[in-house]
Backbone as CSV, one residue per row, in Angstrom:
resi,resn,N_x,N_y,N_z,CA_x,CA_y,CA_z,C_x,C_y,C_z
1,UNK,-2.655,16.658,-13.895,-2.521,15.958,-12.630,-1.672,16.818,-11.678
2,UNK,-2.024,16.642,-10.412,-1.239,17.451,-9.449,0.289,17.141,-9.656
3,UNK,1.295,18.133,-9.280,2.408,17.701,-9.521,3.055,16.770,-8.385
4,UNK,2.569,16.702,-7.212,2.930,15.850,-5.983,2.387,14.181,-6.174
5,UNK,1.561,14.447,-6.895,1.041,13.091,-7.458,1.659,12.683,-8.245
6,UNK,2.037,13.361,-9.420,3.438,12.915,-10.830,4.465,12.404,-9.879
7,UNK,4.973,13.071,-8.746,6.265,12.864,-8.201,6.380,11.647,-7.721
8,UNK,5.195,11.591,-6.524,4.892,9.971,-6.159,5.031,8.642,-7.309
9,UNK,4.092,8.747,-8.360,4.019,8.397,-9.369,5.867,7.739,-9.738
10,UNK,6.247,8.759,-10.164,7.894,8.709,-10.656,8.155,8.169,-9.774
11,UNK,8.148,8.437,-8.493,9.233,7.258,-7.672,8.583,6.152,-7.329
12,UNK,7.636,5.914,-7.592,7.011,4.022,-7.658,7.366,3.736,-8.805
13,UNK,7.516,4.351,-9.617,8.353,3.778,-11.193,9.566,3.221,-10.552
14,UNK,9.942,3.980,-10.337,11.645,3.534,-9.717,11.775,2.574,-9.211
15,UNK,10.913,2.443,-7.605,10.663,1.387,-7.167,10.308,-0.120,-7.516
16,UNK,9.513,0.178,-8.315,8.701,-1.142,-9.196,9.426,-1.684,-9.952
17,UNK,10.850,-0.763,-10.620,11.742,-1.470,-11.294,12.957,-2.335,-10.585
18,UNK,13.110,-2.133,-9.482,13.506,-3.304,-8.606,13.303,-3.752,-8.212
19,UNK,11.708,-3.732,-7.334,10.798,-4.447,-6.434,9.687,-5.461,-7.413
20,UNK,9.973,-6.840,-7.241,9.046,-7.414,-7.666,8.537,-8.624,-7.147
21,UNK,7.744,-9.092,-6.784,6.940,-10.338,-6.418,7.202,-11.816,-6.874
22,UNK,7.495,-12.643,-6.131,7.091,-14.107,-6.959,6.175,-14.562,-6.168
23,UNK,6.316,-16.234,-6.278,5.495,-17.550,-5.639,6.000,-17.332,-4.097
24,UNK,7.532,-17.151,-4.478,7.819,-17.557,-2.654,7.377,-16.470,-2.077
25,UNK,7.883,-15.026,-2.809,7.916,-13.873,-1.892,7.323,-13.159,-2.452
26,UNK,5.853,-13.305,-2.293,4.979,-12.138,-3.096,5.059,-10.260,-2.875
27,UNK,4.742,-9.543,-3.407,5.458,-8.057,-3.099,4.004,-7.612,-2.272
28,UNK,4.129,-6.618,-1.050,3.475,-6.357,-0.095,3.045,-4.626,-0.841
29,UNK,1.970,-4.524,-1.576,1.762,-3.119,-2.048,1.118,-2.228,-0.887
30,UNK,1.579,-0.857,-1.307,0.810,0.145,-0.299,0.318,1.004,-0.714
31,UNK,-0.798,1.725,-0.563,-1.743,2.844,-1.171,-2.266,3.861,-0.191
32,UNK,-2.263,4.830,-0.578,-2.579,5.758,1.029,-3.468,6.538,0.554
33,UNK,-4.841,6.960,0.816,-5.451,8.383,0.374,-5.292,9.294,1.781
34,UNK,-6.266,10.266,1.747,-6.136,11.093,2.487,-6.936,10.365,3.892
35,UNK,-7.646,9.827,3.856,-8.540,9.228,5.480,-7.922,7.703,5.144
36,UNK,-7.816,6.960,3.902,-7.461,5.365,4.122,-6.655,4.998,3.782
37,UNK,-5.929,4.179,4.031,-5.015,3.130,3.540,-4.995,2.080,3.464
38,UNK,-4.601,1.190,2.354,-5.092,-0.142,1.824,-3.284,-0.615,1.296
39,UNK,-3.470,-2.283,1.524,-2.577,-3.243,1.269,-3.118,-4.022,0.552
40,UNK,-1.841,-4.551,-0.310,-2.229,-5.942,-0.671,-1.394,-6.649,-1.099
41,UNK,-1.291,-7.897,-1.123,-0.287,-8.938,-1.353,-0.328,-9.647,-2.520
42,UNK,0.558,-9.524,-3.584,0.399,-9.624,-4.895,1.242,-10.716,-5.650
43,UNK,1.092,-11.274,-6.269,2.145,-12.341,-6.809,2.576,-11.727,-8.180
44,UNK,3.219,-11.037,-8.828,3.570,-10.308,-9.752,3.992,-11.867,-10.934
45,UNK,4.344,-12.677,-10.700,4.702,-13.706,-12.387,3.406,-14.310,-12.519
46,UNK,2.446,-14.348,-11.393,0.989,-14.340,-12.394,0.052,-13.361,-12.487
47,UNK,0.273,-12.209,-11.413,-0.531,-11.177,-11.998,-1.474,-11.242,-11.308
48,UNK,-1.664,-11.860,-9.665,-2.600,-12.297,-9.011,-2.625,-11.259,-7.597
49,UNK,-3.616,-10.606,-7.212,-4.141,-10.555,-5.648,-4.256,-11.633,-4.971
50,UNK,-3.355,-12.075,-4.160,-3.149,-12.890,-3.109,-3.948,-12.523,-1.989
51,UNK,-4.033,-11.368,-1.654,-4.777,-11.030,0.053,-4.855,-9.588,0.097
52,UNK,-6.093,-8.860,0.504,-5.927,-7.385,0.501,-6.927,-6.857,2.169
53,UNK,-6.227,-6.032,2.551,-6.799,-5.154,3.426,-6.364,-3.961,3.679
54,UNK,-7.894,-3.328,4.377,-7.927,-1.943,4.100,-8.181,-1.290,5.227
55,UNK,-8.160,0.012,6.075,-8.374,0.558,7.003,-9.721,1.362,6.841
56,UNK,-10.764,0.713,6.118,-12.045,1.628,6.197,-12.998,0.999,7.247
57,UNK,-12.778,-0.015,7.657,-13.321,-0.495,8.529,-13.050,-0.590,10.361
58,UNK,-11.530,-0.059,10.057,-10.614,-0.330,11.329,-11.346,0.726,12.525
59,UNK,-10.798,0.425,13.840,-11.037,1.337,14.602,-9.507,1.937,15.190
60,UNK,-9.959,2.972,15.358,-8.805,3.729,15.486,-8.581,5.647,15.436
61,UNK,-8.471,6.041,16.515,-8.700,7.523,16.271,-7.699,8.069,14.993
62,UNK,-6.424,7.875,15.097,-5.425,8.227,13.812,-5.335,7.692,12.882
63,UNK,-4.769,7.902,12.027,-4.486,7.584,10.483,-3.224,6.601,10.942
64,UNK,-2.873,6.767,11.651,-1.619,5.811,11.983,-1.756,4.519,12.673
65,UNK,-3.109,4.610,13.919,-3.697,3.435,14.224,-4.217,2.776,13.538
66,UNK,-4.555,3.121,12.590,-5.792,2.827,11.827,-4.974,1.450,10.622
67,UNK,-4.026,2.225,10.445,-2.751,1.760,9.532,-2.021,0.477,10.370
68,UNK,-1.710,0.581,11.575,-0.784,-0.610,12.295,-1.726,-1.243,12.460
69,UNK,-3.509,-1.653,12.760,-4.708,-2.570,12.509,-4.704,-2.969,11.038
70,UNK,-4.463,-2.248,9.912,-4.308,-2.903,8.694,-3.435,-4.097,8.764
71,UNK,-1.889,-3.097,9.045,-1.014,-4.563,8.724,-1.289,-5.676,9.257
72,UNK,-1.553,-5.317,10.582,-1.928,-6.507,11.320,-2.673,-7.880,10.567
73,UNK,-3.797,-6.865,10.250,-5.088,-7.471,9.545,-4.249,-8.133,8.044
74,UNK,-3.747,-7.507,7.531,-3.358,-7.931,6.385,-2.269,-9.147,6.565
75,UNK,-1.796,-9.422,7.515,-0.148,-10.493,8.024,-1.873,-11.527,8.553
76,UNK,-2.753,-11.385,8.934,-3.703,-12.110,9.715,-4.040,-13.259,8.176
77,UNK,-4.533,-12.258,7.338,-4.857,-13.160,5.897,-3.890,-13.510,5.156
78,UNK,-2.365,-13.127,5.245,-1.352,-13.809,4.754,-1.137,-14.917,5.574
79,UNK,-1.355,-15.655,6.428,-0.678,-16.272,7.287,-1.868,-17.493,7.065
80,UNK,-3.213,-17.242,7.058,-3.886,-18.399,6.955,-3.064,-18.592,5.160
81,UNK,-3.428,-17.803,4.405,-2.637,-18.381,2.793,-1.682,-18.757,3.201
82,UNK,-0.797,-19.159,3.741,0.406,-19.774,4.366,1.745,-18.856,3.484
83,UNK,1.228,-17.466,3.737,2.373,-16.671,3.210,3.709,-15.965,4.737
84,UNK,4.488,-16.371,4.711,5.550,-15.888,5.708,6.403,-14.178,5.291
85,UNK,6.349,-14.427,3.931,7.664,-13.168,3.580,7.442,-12.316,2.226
86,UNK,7.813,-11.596,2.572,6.746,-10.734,1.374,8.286,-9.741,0.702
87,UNK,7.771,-9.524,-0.267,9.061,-7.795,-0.248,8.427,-6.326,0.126
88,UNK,8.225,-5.573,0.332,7.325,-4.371,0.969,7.650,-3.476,-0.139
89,UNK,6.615,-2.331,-0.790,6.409,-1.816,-1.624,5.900,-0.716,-1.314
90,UNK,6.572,0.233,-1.127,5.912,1.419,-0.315,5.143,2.416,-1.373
91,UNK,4.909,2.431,-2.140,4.463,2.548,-3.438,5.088,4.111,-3.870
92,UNK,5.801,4.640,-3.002,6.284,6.142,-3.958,6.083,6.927,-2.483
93,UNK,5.523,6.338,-1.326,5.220,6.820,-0.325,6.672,7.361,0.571
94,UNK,7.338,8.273,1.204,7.844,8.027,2.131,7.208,7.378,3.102
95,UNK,8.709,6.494,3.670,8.747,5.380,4.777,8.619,6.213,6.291
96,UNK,7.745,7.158,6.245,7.497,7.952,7.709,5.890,7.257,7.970
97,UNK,5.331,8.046,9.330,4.025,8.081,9.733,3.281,6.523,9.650
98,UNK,2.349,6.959,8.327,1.096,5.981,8.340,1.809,4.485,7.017
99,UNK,2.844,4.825,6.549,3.328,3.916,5.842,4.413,2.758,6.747
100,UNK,4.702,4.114,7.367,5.924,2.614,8.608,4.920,1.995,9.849
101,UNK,3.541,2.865,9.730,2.805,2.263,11.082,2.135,0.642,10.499
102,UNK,2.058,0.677,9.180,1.634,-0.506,8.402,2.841,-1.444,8.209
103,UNK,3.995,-0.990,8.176,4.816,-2.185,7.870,5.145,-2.643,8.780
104,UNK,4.988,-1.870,10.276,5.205,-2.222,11.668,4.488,-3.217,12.174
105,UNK,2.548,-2.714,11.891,1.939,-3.614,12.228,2.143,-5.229,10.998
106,UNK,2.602,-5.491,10.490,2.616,-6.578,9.201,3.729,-7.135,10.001
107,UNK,4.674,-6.617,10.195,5.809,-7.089,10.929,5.322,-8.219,12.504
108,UNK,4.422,-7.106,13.182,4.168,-7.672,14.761,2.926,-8.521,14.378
109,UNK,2.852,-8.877,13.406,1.672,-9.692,12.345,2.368,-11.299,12.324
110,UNK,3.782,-11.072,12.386,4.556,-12.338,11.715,5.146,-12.034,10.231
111,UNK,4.402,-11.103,9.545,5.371,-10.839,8.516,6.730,-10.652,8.277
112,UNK,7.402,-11.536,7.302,9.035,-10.872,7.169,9.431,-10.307,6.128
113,UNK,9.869,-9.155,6.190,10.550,-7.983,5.120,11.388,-7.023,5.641
């Protein structure tokens, strides 16, 4: 495996060992490839996908627009589930670019984290 991938990897270990999900405050996951990025809202004490969206559909010239239409989109389907507050899970990602343009848009969504 690439070694930038192990690294990521290792620090969502890290992460995951403090960050975790319930009923009230399900954990807000993040995944990034190289053109998409995908969310989803997870209830970790049952092991459930609560709500997921993805930027393959979005419009948007950047990877970063593309990303603040996710959150959006993703706080849009938390909110009919009558979810308010999440914990955010950046998954191993630095909190720059296309990862803060998603927690931004989740935020101007109504999301709280």
């Amino acid at each position: 495996m690439n070694k930038k991938v192990e690294k990521r990897i290792r620090r969502h270990g890290k992460i995951r060992s403090k960050v975790s999900g319930t009923s009230s405050r399900p954990r807000l996951s993040v995944f990034r490839s190289n053109k998409f990025i995908y969310a989803q809202i997870i209830d970790d004490s049952k092991a459930t996908t609560l709500a997921a969206a993805n930027s393959v559909k979005a419009t948007g010239k950047t990877l970063s627009e593309r990303a603040t239409e996710t959150g959006k989109e993703i706080a849009k389907v938390a909110k009919a589930k009558k979810i308010e507050a999440v914990v955010f899970d950046r998954g191993g990602y630095m909190y720059t670019g296309s990862i803060k343009a998603l927690a931004d848009g989740a935020r101007e969504g109504g999301l709280t984290f």
